[in-house]
C-alpha positions, -999 to 999 in steps of 0.1 A, spaced: -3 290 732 11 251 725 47 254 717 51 219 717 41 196 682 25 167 689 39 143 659 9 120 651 22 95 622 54 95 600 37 109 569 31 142 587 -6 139 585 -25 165 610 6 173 626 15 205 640 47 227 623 57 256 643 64 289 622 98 307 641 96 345 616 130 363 622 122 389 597 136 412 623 167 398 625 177 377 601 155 392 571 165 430 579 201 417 575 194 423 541 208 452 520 189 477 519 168 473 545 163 494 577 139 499 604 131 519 634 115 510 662 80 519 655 87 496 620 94 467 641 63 470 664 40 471 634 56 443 620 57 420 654 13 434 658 10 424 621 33 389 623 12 380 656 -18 388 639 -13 366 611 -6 339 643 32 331 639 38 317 674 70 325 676 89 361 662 124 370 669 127 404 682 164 409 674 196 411 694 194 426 722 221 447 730 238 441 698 218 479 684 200 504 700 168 497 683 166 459 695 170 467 733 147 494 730 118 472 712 123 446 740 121 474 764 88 487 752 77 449 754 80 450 787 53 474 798 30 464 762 34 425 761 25 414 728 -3 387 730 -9 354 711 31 350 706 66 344 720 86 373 712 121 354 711 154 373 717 183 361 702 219 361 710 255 341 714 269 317 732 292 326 763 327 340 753 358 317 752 369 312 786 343 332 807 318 321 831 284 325 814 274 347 844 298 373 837 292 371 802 274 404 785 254 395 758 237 363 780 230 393 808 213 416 781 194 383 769 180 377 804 173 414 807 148 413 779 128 392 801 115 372 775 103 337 780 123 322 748 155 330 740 177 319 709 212 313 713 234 303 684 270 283 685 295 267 665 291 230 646 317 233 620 352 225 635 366 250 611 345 279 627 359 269 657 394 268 652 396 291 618 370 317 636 365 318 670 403 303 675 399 280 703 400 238 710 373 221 700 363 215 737 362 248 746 336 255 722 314 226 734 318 238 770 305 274 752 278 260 743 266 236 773 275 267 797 256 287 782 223 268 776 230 258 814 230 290 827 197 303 807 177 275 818 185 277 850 177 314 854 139 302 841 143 308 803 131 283 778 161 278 752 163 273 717 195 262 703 205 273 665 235 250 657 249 278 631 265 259 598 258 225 611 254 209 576 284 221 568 300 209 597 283 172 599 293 171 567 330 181 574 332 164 611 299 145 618 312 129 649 324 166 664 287 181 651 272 157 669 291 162 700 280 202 695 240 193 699 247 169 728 267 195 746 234 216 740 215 189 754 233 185 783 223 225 788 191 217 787 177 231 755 142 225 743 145 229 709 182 220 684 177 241 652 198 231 623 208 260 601 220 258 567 240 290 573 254 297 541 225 277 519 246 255 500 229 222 507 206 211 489 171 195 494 178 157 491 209 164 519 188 180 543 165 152 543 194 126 550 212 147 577 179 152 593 167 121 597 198 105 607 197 128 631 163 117 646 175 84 649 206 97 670 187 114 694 163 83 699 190 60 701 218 82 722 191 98 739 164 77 748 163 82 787 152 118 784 119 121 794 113 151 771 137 143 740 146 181 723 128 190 695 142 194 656 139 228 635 153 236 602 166 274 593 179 274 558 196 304 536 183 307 499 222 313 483 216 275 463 177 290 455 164 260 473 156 272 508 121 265 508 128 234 490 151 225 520 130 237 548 100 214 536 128 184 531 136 186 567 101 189 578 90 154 561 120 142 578 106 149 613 119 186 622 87 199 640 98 239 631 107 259 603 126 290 607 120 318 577 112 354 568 82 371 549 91 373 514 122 354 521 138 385 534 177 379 544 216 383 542 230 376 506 203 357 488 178 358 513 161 333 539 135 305 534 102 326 522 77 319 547 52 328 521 54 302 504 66 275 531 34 283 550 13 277 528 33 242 508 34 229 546 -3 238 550 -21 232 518 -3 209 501 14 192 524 -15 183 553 8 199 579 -9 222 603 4 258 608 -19 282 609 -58 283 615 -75 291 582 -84 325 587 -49 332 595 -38 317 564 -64 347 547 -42 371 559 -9 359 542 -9 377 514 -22 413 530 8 409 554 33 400 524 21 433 512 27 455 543 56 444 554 68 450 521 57 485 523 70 491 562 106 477 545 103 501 515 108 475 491 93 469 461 68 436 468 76 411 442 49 409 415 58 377 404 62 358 441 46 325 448 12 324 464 12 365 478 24 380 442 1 400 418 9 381 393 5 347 415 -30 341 399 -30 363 370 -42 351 339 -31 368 304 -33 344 276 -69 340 259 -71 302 261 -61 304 299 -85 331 310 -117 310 286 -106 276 305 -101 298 339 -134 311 334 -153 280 334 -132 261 361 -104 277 379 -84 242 381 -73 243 350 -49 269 354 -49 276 394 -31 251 419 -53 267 446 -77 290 454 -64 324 457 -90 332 482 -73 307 506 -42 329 513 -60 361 509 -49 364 477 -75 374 440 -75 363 403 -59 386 381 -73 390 342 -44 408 328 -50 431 296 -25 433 268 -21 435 229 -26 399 230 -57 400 252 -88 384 232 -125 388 238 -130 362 271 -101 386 283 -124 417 280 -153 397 289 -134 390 321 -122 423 327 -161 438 328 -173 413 351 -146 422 378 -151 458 377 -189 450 376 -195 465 341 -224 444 323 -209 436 285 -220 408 263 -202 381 240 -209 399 207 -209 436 214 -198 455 195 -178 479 221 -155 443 231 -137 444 200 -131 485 197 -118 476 229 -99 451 220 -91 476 191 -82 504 215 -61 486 237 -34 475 207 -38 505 187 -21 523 223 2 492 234 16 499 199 24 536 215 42 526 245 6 520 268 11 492 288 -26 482 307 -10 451 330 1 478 351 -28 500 347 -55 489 355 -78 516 367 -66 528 333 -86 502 319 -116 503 337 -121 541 326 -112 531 287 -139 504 289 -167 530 300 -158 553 272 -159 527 244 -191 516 263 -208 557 264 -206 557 302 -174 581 310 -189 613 312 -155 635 318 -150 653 352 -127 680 342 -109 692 306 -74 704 307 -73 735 286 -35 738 290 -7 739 319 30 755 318 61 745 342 89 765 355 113 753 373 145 779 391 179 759 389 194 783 413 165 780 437 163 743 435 191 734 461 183 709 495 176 741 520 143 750 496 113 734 492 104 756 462 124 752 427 89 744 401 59 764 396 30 749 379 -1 765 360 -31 748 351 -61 762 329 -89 741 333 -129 736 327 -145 719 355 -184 719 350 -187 745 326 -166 769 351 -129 775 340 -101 776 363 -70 790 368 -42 777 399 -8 779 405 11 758 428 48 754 434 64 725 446 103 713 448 102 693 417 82 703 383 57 664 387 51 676 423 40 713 414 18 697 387 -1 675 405 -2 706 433 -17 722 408 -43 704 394 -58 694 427 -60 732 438 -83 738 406 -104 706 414 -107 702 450 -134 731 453 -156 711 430 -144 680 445 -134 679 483 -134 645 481 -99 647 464 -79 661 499 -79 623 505 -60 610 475 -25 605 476 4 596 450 19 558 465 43 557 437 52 570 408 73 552 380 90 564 350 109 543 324 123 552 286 108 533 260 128 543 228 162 550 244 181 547 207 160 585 204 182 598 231 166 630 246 135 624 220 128 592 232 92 584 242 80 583 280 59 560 298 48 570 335 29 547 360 15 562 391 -5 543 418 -29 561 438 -47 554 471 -71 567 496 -64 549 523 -88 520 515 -80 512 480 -49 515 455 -52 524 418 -28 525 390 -27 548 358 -7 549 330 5 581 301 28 577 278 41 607 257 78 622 246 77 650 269 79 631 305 55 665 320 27 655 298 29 619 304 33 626 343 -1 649 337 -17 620 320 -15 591 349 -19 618 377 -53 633 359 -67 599 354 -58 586 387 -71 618 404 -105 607 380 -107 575 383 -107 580 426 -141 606 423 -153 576 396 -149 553 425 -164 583 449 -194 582 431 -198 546 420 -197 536 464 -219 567 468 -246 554 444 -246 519 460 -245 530 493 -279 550 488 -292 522 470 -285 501 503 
């Protein structure tokens, strides 16, 4: 792997960026966020799948997690990437050989390691609480002593906007005392995000003209990176800004993951550097894969992925509006900056009360139903869909909902099963954390032309339910031991109605290939909970079916 850009021309044109992801450092510095050990190693597999050359591990050392990921990297070396540990400088008046945390760093046996010290005077004499000089010998000691046990070092020079902008001459003195050490790489952070775009730029290249003017006699002159924080919103802003002023690697986290307000989002930095920007970063079919691993990490985080994100979001190329999804229809440019395909990434036809014929139109042709401008069953589907918005349905967030409303206005939804009735218990005095039984569910049910009558008991009344209702089905249907709830969503419409107040429930389903979401909506929260569980159980044996059908076919 080339960890070295080769810069061919000013304007950036086919030159090589270097993605550094410290998702597992920086990025799960963010609340909320915790991960094991097995978390990590699917992240690093996915992260070097996607073909970031460089991931930071963590600290080792610093948790018990982070030494024990770069111990099981030791005996299951993770290939087509430098796995970069990440540490401190030397402490203040130590010899770097006796010093802990560069040991543990050596001990990870890693080829890269990431060490991070003090630009900003007041750090050093407000923080750490020593002379100026002592922090620069800090810094060349311990670079010094990496390199010289065979480690390749990159140096992040931690606030160092703030501190060229506070001390320029003393930050300057902090990278050549990393020079001196023999780093390969000086990364300038914008630790607490509060520059802003047009600053970077400046700094940046005034500080490629003062390491080809001071430094000019080194054979191979260190390289620039950017790491920027998100707290002024403009860290991908920033991070591109210092790229078009010569740094040759950008520093982020997947969905801009991070302390406070986050870190630049490598989601969308990849692909500005790469498709708008004629920068090189990842091979196309990399690129594919953005948006799939936006999605998992997400998931391995246990965080909500952001709908609305650039490039990876649902929403990134969803279309709504009648005019946009006509114009959309006929040539994607006029509302899409890219192609969605190029970051892995599909068109979206959103249904709402506002939704229009070319929306329904759309609709059919994804889900591969054959409907006509003209039919009659568009507008009683456009019909439909108001007449329930108007109750609290809400089909943006349902779309497997939609698809099975479209084949009953169109005389193709022959039903599966009838619900004949149900009743919920649920023991308060049983329903404590040491028992796993405090609901009981019945369900009365016809399922073809046989009725059916299961109990199930769960902890909570939802869970017993949807217990229930697979226990009556799954001898019909064996198919459904597959399906699985991936989330389930509840939120008050009418909340002036107090206890009265309508319910709308979203629930996404999966089988381990595919996700699919349902809606129900009704003033008791049971019955709107049996509405999106029954139609998501349906609309998986609809999809059964429908891939059974094709497959004989084939």
């Amino acid at each position: 792997m080339n960890t070295s850009p080769t810069v061919l021309n000013r304007k950036g044109l086919n030159r090589k960026v270097l993605i550094y992801d410290t998702t597992l450092r920086d990025g799960i510095q963010r609340h909320g966020i915790s991960c094991t050990l097995q978390d990590k190693i699917k992240i690093l597999e996915r992260l070097a799948h996607l073909g970031i050359p460089f991931i930071e591990g963590g600290w080792p050392g610093a948790n018990t997690v982070d030494t024990q990921l770069f111990d099981y990297l030791k005996n299951n070396p993770l290939k087509n990437a430098q796995v970069v540990a990440f540490g401190s400088t030397r402490r203040p008046h130590q010899a770097a050989s006796e010093n802990p945390t560069l040991r543990a760093l050596l001990n990870a046996n890693t080829q890269w390691l990431t060490i991070f010290g003090k630009s900003w005077d007041l750090h050093v004499t407000d923080a750490l609480k020593v002379s100026l000089g002592e922090n620069l010998a800090m810094i060349q000691d311990s670079v010094e002593f990496l390199r010289a046990n065979g480690r390749h070092v990159i140096y992040d020079a931690e606030h160092w906007f703030d501190g060229y902008k506070a001390n320029r001459d003393y930050a300057l003195q902090t990278l050549n005392a990393a020079i001196l050490g023999g780093a390969e790489w000086l990364v300038l952070c914008d630790t607490n995000g509060g520059t802003l775009p047009r600053e970077i730029e400046t700094i940046v290249t005034d500080i490629q003209t003062w390491l080809a003017t001071n430094h000019a006699d080194l054979i191979d002159l260190p390289h620039l990176g950017i790491h920027t924080h998100n707290d002024s919103g403009t860290a991908v802003a920033s991070s591109l800004a210092a790229v078009e002023a010569g740094a040759s690697m950008v520093h982020g986290t997947i969905n801009g993951y991070g302390e406070r307000c986050g870190n630049a989002d490598l989601c969308s930095v990849i692909p500005d550097l790469q498709l708008k920007m004629d920068y090189s970063c990842l091979e196309p079919q990399q690129l594919q894969s953005l948006t799939e691993t936006s999605r998992f990490i997400s998931e391995i985080v246990n965080l909500a992925a952001d709908d609305h994100a650039p490039y990876v979001g649902r929403s990134a190329f969803a279309h709504k509006g009648g005019i946009h999804i006509s114009a959309v229809e006929r040539n994607p440019k006029t509302y899409e900056h890219i192609k969605p395909t190029a970051i892995g990434n599909d068109r979206r036809i959103v249904v709402s009360s506002s939704s229009g014929a070319s929306t329904v139109l759309a609709k059919a042709k994804n889900y591969g139903i054959e409907l006509k401008k003209g039919d009659p069953a568009v507008r009683e589907i456009i019909n439909t869909v108001k007449e329930l918005e108007s109750q609290g349905y809400q089909f943006e967030a349902a779309e497997a909902s939609f698809e099975m409303l479209m084949l009953k206005a169109l005389g193709q939804h022959n039903p599966l099963f009838q619900l004949r009735g149900f009743e919920v218990t649920y023991d308060v005095l049983q329903s404590d954390v040491q028992c796993n039984i405090g609901a009981r569910a019945t369900i009365k049910a016809t399922v073809k032309g046989e009725d059916v009558l299961e109990v199930a008991e769960c902890m909570g009344p939802v869970s017993a339910l949807d217990k229930a209702l697979r226990k009556a089905l799954v001898r019909f249907f064996p198919i459904i031991d597959t399906f699985y709830l991936t989330d389930y969503k509840v939120r008050i419409l009418n909340s002036e109605a107090g206890t009265a107040a309508k319910i709308r429930v979203l629930v996404e389903s999966g089988n381990g290939e595919q996700r699919w979401s349902t809606i129900g909506v009704s003033v008791n929260i049971l019955e709107a909970s049996y509405q999106a569980v029954a139609a998501g159980i349906e609309y998986g044996l609809y999809q059964a079916a429908r891939q059974e059908a094709e497959t004989a076919l084939v």
